[in-house]
VEXDO-47014 format. One record per residue (C-alpha): x, y, z; residue in three letters. Coordinates in nm, 2 decimals. Last residue first. Layout:
! VEXDO-47014
+--------+--------+--------+--------+
!     px !     py !     pz ! residu !
+--------+--------+--------+--------+
!      X !      Y !      Z !    ALA !
...
+--------+--------+--------+--------+
This chain:
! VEXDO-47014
+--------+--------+--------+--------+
!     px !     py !     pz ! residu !
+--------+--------+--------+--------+
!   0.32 !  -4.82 !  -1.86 !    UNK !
!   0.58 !  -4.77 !  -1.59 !    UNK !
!   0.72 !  -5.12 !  -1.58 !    UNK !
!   0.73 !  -5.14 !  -1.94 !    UNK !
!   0.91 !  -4.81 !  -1.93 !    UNK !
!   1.16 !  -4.96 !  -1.63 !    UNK !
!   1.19 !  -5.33 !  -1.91 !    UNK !
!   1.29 !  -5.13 !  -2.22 !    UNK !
!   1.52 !  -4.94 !  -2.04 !    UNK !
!   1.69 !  -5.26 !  -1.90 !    UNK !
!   1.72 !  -5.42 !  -2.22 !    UNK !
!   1.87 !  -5.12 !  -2.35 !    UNK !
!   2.14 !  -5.14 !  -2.15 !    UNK !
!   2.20 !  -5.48 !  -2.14 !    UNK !
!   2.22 !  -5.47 !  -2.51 !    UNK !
!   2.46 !  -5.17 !  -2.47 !    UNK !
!   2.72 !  -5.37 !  -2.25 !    UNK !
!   2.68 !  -5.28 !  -1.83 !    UNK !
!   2.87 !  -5.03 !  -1.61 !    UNK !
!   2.75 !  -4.71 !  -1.83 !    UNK !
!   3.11 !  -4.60 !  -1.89 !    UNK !
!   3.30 !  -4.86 !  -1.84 !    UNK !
!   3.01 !  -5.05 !  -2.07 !    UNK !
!   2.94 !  -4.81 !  -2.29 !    UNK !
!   3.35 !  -4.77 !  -2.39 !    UNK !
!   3.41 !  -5.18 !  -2.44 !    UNK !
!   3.08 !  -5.19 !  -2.66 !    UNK !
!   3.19 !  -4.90 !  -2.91 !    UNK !
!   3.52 !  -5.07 !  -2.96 !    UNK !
!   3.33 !  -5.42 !  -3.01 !    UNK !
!   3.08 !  -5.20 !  -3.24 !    UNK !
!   3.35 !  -5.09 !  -3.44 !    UNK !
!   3.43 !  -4.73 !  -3.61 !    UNK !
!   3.31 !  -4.53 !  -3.33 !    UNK !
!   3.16 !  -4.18 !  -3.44 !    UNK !
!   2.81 !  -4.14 !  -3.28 !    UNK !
!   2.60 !  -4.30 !  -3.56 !    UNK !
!   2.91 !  -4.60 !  -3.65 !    UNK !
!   2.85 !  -4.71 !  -3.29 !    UNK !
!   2.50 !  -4.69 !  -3.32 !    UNK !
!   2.46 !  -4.90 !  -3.63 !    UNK !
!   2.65 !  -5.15 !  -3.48 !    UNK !
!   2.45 !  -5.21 !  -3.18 !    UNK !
!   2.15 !  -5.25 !  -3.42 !    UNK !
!   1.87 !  -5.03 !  -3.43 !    UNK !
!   1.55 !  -5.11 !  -3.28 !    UNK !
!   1.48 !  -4.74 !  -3.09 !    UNK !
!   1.45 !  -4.52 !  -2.81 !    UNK !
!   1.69 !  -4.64 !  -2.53 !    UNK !
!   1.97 !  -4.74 !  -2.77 !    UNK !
!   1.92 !  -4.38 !  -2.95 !    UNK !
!   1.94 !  -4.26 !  -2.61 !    UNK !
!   2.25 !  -4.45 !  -2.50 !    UNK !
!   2.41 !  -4.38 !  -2.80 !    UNK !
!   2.37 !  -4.00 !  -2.74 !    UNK !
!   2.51 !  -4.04 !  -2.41 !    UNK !
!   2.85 !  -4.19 !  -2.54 !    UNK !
!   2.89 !  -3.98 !  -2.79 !    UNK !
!   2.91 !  -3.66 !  -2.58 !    UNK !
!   3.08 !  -3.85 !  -2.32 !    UNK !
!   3.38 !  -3.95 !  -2.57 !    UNK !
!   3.40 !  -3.58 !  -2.71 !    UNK !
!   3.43 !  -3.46 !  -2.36 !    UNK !
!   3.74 !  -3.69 !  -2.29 !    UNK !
!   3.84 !  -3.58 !  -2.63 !    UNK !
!   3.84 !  -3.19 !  -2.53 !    UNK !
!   3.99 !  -3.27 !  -2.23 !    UNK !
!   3.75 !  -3.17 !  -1.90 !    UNK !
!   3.66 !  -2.89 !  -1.68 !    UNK !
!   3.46 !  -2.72 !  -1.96 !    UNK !
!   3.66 !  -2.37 !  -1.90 !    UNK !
!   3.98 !  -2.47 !  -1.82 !    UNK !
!   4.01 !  -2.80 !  -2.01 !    UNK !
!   3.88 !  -2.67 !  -2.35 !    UNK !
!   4.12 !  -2.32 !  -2.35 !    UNK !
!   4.43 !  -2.53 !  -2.25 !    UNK !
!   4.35 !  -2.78 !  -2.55 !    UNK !
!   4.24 !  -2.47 !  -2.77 !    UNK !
!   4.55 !  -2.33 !  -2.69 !    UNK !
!   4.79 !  -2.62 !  -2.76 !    UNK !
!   4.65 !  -2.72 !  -3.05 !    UNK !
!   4.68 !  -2.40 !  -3.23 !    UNK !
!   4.39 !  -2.12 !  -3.28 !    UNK !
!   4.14 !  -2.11 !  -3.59 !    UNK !
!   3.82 !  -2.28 !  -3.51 !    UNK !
!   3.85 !  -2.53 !  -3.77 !    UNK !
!   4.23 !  -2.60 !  -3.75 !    UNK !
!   4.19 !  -2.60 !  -3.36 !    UNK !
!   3.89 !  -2.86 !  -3.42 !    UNK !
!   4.16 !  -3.05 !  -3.65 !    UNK !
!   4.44 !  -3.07 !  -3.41 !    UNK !
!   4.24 !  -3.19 !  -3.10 !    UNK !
!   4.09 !  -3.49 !  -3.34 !    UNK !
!   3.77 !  -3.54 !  -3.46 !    UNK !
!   3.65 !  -3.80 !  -3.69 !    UNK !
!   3.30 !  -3.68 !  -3.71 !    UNK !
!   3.06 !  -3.87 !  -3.57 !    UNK !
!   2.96 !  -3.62 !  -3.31 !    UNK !
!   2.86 !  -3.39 !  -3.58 !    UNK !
!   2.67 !  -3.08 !  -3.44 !    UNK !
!   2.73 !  -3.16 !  -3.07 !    UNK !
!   3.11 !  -3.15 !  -3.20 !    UNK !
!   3.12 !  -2.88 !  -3.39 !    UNK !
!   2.94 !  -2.66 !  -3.15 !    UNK !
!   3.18 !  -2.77 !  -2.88 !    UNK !
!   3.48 !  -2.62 !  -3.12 !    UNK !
!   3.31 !  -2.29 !  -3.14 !    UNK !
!   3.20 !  -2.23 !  -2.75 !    UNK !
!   3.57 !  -2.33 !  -2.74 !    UNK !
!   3.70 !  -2.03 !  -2.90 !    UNK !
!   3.37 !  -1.80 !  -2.81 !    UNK !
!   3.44 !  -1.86 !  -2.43 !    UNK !
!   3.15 !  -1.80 !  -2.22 !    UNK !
!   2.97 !  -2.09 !  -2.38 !    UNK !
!   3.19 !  -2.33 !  -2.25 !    UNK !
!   3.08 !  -2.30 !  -1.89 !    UNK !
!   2.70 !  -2.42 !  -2.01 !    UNK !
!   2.91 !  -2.75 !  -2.21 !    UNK !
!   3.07 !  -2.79 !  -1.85 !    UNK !
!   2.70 !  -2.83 !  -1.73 !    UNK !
!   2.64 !  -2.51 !  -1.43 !    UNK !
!   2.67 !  -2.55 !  -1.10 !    UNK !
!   2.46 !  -2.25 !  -0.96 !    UNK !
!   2.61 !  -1.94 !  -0.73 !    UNK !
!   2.57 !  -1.69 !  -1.06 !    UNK !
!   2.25 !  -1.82 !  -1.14 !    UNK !
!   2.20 !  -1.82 !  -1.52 !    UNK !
!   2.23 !  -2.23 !  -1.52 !    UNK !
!   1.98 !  -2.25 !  -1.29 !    UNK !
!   1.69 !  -1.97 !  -1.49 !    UNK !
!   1.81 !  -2.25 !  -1.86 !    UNK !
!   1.71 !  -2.56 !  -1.69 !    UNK !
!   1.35 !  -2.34 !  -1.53 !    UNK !
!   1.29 !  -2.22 !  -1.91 !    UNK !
!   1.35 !  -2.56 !  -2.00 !    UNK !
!   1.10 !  -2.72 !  -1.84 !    UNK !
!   0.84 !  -2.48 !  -1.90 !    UNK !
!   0.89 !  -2.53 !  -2.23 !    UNK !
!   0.87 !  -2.95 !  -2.21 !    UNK !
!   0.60 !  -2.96 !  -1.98 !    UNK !
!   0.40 !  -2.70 !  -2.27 !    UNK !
!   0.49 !  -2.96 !  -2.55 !    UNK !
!   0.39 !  -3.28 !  -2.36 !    UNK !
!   0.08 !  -3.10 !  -2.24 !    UNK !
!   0.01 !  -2.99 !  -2.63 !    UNK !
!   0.04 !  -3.37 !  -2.74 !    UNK !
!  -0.19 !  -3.52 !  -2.46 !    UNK !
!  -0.49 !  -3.29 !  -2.53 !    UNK !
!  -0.46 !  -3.31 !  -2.88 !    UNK !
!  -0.84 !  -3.26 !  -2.91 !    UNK !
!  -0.95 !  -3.10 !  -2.58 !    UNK !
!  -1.00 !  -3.27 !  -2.24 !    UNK !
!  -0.98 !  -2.93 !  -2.02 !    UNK !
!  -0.87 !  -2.91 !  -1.71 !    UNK !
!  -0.49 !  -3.01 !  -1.73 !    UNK !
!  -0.47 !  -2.80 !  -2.03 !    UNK !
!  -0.60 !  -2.45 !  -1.88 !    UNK !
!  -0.29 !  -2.55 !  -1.58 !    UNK !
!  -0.01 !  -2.58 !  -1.88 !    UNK !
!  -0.14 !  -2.29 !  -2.06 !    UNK !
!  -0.14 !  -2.07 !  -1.70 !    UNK !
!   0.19 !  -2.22 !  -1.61 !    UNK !
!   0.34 !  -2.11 !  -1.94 !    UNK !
!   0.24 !  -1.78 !  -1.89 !    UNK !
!   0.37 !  -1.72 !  -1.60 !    UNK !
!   0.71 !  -1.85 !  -1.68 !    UNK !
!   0.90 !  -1.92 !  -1.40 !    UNK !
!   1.22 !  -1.77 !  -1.25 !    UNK !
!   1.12 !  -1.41 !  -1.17 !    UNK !
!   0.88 !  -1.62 !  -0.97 !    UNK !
!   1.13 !  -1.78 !  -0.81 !    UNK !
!   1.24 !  -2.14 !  -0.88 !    UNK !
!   1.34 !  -2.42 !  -0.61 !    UNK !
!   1.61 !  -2.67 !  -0.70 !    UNK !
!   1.58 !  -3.03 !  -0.50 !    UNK !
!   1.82 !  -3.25 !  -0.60 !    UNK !
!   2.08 !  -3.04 !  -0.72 !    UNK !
!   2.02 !  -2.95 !  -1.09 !    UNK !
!   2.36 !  -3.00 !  -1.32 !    UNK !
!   2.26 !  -3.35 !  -1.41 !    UNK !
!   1.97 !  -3.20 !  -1.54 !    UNK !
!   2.10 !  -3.15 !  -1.91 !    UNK !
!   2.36 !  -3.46 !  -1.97 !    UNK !
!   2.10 !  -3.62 !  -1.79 !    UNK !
!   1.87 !  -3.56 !  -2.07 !    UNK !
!   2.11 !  -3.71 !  -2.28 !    UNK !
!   2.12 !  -4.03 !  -2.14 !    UNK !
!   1.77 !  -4.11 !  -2.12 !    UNK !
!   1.69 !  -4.16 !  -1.76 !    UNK !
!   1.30 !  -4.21 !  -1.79 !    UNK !
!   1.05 !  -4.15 !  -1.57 !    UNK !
!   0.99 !  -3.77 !  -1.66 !    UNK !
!   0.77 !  -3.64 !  -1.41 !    UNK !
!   0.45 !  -3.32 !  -1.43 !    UNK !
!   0.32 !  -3.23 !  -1.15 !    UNK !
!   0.06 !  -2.89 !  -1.19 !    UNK !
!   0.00 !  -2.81 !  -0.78 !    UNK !
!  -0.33 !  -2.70 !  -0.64 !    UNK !
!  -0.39 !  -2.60 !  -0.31 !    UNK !
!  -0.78 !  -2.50 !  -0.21 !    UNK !
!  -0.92 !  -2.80 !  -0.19 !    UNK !
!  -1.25 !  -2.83 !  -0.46 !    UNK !
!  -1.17 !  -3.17 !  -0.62 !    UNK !
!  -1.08 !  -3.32 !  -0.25 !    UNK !
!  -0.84 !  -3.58 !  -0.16 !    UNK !
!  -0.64 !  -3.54 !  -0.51 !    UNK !
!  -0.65 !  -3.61 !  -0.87 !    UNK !
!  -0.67 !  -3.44 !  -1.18 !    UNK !
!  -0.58 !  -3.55 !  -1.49 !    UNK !
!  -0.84 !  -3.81 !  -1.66 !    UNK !
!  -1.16 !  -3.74 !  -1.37 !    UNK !
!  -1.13 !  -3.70 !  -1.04 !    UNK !
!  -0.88 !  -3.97 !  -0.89 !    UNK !
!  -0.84 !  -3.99 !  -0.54 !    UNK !
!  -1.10 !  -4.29 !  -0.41 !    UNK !
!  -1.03 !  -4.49 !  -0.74 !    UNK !
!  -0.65 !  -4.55 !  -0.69 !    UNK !
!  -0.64 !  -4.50 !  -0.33 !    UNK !
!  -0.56 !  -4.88 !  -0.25 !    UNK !
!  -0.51 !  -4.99 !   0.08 !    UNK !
!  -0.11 !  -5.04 !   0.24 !    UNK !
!  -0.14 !  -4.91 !   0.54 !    UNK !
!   0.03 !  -4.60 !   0.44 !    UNK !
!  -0.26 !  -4.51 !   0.22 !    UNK !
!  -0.22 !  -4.61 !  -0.14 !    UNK !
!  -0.15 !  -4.52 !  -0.49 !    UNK !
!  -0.01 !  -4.65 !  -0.76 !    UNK !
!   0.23 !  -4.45 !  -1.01 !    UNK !
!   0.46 !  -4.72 !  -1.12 !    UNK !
!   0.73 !  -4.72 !  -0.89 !    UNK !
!   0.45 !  -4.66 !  -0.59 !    UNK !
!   0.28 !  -4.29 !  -0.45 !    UNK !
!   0.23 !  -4.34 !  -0.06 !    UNK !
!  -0.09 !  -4.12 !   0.05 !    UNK !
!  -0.14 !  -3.98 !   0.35 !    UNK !
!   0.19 !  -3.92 !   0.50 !    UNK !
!   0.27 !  -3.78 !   0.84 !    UNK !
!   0.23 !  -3.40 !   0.87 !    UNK !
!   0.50 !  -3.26 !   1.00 !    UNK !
!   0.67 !  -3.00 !   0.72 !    UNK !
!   0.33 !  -2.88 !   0.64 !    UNK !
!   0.05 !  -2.92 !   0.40 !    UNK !
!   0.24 !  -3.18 !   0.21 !    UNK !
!   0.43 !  -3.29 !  -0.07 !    UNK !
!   0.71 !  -3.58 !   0.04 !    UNK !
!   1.06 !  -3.67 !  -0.13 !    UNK !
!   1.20 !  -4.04 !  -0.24 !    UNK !
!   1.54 !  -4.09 !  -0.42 !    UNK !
!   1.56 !  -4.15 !  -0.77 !    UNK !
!   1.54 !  -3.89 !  -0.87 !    UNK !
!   1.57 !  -3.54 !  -0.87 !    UNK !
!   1.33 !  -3.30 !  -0.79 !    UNK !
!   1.22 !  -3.00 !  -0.93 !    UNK !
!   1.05 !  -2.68 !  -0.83 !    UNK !
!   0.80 !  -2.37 !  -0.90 !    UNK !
!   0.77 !  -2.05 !  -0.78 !    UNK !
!   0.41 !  -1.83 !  -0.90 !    UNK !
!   0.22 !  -1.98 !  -0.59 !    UNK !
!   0.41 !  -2.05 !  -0.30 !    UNK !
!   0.62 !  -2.37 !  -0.23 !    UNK !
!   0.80 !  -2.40 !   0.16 !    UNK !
!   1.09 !  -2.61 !   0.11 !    UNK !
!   1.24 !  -2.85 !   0.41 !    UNK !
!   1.54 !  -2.88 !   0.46 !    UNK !
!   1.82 !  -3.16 !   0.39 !    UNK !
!   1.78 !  -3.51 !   0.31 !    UNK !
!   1.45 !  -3.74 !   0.12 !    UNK !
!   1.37 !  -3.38 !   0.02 !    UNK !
!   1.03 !  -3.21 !   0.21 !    UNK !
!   0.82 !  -2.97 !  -0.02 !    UNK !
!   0.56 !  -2.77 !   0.12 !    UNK !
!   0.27 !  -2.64 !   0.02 !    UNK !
!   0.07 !  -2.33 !   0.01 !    UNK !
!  -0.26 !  -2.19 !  -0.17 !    UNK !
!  -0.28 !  -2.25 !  -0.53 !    UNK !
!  -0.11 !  -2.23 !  -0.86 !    UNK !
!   0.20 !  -2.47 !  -0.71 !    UNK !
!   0.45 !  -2.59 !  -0.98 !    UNK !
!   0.65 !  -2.91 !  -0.94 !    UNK !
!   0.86 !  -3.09 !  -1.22 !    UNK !
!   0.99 !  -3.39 !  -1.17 !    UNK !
!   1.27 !  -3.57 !  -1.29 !    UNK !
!   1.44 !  -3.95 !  -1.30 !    UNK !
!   1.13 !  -4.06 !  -1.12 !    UNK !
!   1.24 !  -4.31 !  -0.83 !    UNK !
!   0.81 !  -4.36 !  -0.76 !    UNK !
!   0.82 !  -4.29 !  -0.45 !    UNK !
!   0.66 !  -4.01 !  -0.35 !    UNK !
!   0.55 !  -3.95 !   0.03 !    UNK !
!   0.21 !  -3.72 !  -0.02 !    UNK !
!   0.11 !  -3.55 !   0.28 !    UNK !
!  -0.20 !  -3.39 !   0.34 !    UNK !
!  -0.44 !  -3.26 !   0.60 !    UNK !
!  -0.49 !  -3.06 !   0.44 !    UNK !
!  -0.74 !  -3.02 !   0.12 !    UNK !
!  -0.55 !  -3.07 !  -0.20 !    UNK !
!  -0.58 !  -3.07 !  -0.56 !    UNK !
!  -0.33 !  -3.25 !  -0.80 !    UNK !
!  -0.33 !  -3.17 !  -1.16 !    UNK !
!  -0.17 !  -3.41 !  -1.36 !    UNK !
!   0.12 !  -3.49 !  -1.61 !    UNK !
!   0.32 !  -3.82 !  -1.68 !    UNK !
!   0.60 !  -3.80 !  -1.91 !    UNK !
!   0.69 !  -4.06 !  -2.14 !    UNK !
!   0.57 !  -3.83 !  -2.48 !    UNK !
!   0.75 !  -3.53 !  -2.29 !    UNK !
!   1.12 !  -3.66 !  -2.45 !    UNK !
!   0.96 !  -3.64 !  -2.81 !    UNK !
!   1.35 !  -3.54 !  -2.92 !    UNK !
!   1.42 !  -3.16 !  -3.02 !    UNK !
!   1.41 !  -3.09 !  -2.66 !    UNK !
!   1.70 !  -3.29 !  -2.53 !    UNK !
!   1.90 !  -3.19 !  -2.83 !    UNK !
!   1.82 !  -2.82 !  -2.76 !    UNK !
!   1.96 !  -2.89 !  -2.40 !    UNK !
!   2.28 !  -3.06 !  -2.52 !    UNK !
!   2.41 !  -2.81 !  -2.79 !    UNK !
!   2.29 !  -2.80 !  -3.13 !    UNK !
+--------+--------+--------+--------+
């Protein structure tokens, strides 16, 4: 199970937040709300999409885009218009001046905008949260990535746009489902472009030696492995798989090993009640004070702290 099907066989989409925005210019929406993704897809009429630095995007119906957080971008009508609406850390809205838009803009439980009938409409779906292996995923996207039409699924725009207007039984679940598809076909069009920076585990792939040995260790992180026994198990000697591993992935095959675990601890810290202890032994390490030392030069603060201060941005957020 490599990184991206470990992103998606966890409820990541159940955090999200997903709406249909409709828009009459003059608009311009300055977002701030340090979202660790977002994904943007216009269905209707033209829009533009301005990073916090370099150009300016235009968006056309059929492309679609994300943005990295946590830095702030701006939606609008075009690349000049001064902002409209200011969107806050935890979704609020207001004019620049500081008044509420909360009630004025909303139309109904998932779409919103400055005028129900205006002829753009964009599908936004964002990810607040930073789990750890999810960046594992994105942290190959540039800040802004813009998607072609050859790029984006069609049909998974139209089933993601029919359930943003309707208020159907299982509404919520089949948004976080079809957010979560049509985010990964877009993860999946990057790392196919031959001018993209691709994840080391992506770079792996190409070679089946250590496409082998990473399989092993996404499979079973825990695993006591050394260098000498993932060459036993994919046939080749030390030295060769060690050469292989570092000139494709970029990295030791330990060194990957160690990030690997690492990012699935954070997530399972993130997501659950389990002890510190528990997920040190779940990803391999065979102490929680050994597992403690690596989170924290890793992550720059001890697993408790950690997951303190996940607990406290998706509190913010609710």
């Amino acid at each position: 199970m490599d990184p991206l099907s470990r992103f998606f066989t966890e409820p990541r989409a159940r955090d999200a937040f997903s709406l249909r925005v409709v828009m009459s210019p003059p608009f311009a929406i300055d977002v701030r709300d340090e979202a660790a993704l977002t994904l943007i897809v216009p269905v209707r009429g033209s829009s533009w999409l301005i990073p916090s630095s370099g150009p300016a995007q235009s968006l056309s119906p059929g492309q679609s885009a994300t943005v990295r957080g946590p830095e702030p971008y701006r939606i609008s009508d075009a690349p000049d218009t001064e902002p409209t609406v200011i969107i806050g850390i935890d979704q609020t809205c207001r004019t620049p001046d500081g008044d509420s838009l909360e009630t004025t803009l909303r139309h109904g439980v998932r779409t919103w905008g400055n005028d129900p009938t205006g002829d753009t409409v964009l599908l936004i779906g964002t990810y607040p949260s930073d789990a750890a292996v999810g960046q594992l995923v994105t942290s190959a996207l540039p800040h802004v990535a813009i998607f072609d039409e050859d790029e984006t699924d069609a049909t998974l725009v139209a089933l993601l746009e029919r359930e943003l207007s309707s208020s159907d039984l299982g509404q919520g679940s089949a948004l976080d489902r079809l957010l979560d598809l049509l985010l990964l076909h877009v993860v999946r069009a990057f790392a196919r472009r031959p001018d993209g920076v691709t994840p080391s585990w992506v770079n792996g792939a190409g070679d089946p030696v250590v496409a082998s040995a990473l399989t092993l260790m996404h499979e079973d992180p825990a695993a006591g492995w050394t260098v000498a026994s993932l060459a036993d198990r994919v046939h080749v000697s030390r030295a060769k798989l060690a050469a292989r591993f570092s000139a494709t992935v970029g990295q030791p095959p330990m060194s990957y090993l160690s990030n690997w675990r690492l990012a699935l601890a954070a997530d399972r810290l993130a997501s659950s009640d389990v002890t510190t202890a528990t997920v040190a032994a779940e990803v391999g390490y065979s102490s929680a004070f050994t597992f403690s030392t690596a989170f924290s030069r890793t992550y720059g603060q001890s697993p408790t702290a950690y997951r303190r201060a996940r607990r406290s941005a998706v509190a913010s957020e609710a």
